[in-house]
C-alpha positions in Angstrom: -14.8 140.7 -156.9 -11.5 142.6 -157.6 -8.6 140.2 -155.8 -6.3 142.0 -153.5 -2.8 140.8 -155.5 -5.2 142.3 -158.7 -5.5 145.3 -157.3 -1.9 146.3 -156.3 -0.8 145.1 -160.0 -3.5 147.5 -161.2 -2.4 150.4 -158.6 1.5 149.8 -159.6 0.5 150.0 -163.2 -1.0 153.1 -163.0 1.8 154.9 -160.9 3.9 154.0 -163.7 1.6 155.5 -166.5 -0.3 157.9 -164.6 1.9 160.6 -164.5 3.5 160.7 -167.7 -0.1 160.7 -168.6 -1.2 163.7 -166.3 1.7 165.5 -167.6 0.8 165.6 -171.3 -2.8 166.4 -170.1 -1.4 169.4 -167.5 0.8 170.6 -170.6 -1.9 170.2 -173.2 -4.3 172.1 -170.6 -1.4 175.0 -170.0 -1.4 175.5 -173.4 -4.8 176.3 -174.1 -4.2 178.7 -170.9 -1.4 180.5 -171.9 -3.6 181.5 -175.6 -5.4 183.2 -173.1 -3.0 185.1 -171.3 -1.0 183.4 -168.8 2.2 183.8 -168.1 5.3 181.6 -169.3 6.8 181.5 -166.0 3.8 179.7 -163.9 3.2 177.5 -166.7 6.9 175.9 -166.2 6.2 176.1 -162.4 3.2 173.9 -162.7 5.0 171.3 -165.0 8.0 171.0 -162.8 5.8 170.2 -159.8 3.8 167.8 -162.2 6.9 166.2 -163.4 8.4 165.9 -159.6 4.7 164.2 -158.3 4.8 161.9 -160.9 8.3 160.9 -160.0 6.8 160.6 -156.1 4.2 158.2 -157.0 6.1 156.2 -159.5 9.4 156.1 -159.1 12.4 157.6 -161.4 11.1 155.9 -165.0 8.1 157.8 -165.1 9.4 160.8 -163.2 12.0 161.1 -166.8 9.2 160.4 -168.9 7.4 163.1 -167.6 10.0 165.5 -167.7 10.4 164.7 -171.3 7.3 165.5 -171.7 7.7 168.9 -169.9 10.8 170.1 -171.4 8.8 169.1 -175.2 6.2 171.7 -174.4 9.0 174.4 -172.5 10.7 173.7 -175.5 8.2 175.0 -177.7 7.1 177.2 -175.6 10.1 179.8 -175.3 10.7 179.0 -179.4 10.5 182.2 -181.7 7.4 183.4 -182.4 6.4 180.9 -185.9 9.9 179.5 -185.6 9.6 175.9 -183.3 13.1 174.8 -182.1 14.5 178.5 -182.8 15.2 180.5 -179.9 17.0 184.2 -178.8 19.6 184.5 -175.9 16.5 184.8 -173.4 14.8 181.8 -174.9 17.0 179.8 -174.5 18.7 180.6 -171.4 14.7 180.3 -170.3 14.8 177.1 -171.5 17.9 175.2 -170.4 17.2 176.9 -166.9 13.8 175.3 -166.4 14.6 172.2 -168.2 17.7 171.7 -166.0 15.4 172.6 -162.8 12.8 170.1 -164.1 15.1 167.0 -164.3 16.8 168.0 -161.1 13.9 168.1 -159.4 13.1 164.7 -161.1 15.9 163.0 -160.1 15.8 164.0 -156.0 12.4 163.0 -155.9 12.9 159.6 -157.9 15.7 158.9 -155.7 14.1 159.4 -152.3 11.2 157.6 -153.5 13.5 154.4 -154.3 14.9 154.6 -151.0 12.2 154.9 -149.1 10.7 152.2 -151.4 13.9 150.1 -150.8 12.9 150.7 -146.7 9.3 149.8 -147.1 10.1 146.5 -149.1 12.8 145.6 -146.4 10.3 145.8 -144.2 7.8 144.4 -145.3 10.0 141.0 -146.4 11.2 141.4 -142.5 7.2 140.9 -141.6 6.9 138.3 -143.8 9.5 136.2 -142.4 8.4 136.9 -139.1 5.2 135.1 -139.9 6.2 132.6 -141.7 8.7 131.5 -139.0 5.7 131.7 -136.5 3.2 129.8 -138.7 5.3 127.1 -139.4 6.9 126.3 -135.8 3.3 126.3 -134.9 1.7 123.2 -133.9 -1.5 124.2 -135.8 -2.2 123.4 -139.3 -3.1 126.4 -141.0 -3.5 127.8 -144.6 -5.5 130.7 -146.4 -7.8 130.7 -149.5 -9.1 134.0 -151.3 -11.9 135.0 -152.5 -11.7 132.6 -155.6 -10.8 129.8 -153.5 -7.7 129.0 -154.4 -4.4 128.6 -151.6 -1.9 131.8 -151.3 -0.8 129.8 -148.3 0.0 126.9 -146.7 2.3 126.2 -143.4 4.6 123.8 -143.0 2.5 121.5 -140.7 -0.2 121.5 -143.5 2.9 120.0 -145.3 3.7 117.2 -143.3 -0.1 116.5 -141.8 -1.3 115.8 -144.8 1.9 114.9 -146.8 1.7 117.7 -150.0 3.9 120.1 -150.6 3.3 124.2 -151.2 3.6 124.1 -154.9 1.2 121.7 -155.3 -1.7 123.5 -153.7 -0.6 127.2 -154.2 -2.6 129.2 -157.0 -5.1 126.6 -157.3 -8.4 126.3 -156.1 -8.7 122.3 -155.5 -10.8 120.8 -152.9 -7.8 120.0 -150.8 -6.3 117.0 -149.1 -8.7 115.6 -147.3 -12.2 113.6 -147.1 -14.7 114.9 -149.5 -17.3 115.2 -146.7 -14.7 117.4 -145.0 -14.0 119.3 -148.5 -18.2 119.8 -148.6 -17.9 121.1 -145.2 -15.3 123.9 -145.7 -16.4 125.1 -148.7 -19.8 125.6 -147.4 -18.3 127.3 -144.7 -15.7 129.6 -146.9 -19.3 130.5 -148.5 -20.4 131.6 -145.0 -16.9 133.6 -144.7 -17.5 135.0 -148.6 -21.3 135.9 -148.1 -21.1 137.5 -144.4 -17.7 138.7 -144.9 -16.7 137.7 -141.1 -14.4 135.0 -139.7 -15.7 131.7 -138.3 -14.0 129.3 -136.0 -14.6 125.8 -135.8 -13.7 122.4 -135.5 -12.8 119.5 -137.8 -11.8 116.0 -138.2 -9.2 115.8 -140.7 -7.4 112.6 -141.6 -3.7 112.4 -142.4 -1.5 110.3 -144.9 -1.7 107.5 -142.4 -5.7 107.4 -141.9 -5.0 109.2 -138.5 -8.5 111.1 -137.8 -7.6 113.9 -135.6 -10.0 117.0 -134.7 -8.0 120.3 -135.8 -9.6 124.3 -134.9 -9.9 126.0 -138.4 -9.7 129.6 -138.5 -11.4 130.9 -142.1 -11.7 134.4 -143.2 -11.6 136.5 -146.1 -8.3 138.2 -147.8 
């Protein structure tokens, strides 16, 4: 099963290739078009928009690299008939016109998709810190496994209950600090979690550092 971190990586990766990539497949496609008939003009319309979308979903890097790609095939495009790279007055206005349209486009797009991406992460850290404030002035011990098993979190009372700091827990997938009967028991209950795909509530008695049994409520469920 595809982790949820996994997927994002894989989702960012592809808005930063993806367009660039659809770009060279639009102008490869608008070529074999225009042998057929179609006009100059709506080609250079369709590339601008596909060199502005792939600025919107990934940012200003791949926006440029798309427009690069655009202007390569306008480039060619209003050439001299058997003469690449050799233009008239018309072709070239044509082609400094469109090219500067494409970038400019480009570049507004990039920029209010960095802002607005600026918002969202703002945000987002803001929600984050909200929760972590909560979790850890909360007199419940609490931490989250994925589907692999291993901690992406721990709260501070998990720190001092059981005397273990974050980084020694985080990213792995150990049995955790505790009893092994207890360790038995939630992992067959994260199995329960993984195989019905629904929270379960329950209570156990965890010991401390100190020996100190106490009975804690457990919250697990799936991320």
């Amino acid at each position: 099963m595809e982790t949820p971190d996994r997927s994002l990586r894989n989702l960012e990766r592809w808005s930063l290739v993806g367009g660039p990539v659809l770009t060279l497949l639009t102008a490869g496609a608008l070529e074999l078009i225009s042998r057929a008939g179609a006009s100059v003009d709506a080609s250079a319309g369709i590339l601008t928009l596909a060199a502005a979308a792939s600025a919107f979903a990934g940012g200003l890097r791949p926006g440029r690299v798309s427009a690069a790609v655009a202007c390569l095939y306008l480039a060619l495009t209003f050439s001299l008939p058997g003469r690449p790279f050799r233009y008239d007055s018309d072709g070239l206005q044509n082609f400094l016109v469109r090219s500067c349209v494409t970038f400019a486009m480009v570049s507004l797009v990039g920029s209010l998709f960095r802002r607005s991406g600026g918002h969202v992460a703002a945000r987002l850290f803001e929600s984050e810190r909200r929760f972590e404030a909560f979790m850890d002035n909360s007199p419940a011990v609490a931490w989250i496994r994925d589907d692999h098993g291993r901690f992406v979190y721990i709260n501070l009372p998990f720190e001092l209950t059981f005397g273990v700091q974050r980084k020694e827990l985080l990213g792995r997938a150990e049995a955790g600090p505790w009893t092994p009967e207890t360790a038995r028991a939630l992992a067959e209950n994260d199995r329960e979690v993984l195989k019905n795909g629904k929270p379960r509530q329950l209570y156990e008695t965890l010991s401390g550092p100190d020996g100190l049994r106490q009975q804690w409520w457990i919250l697990q469920f799936l991320v």
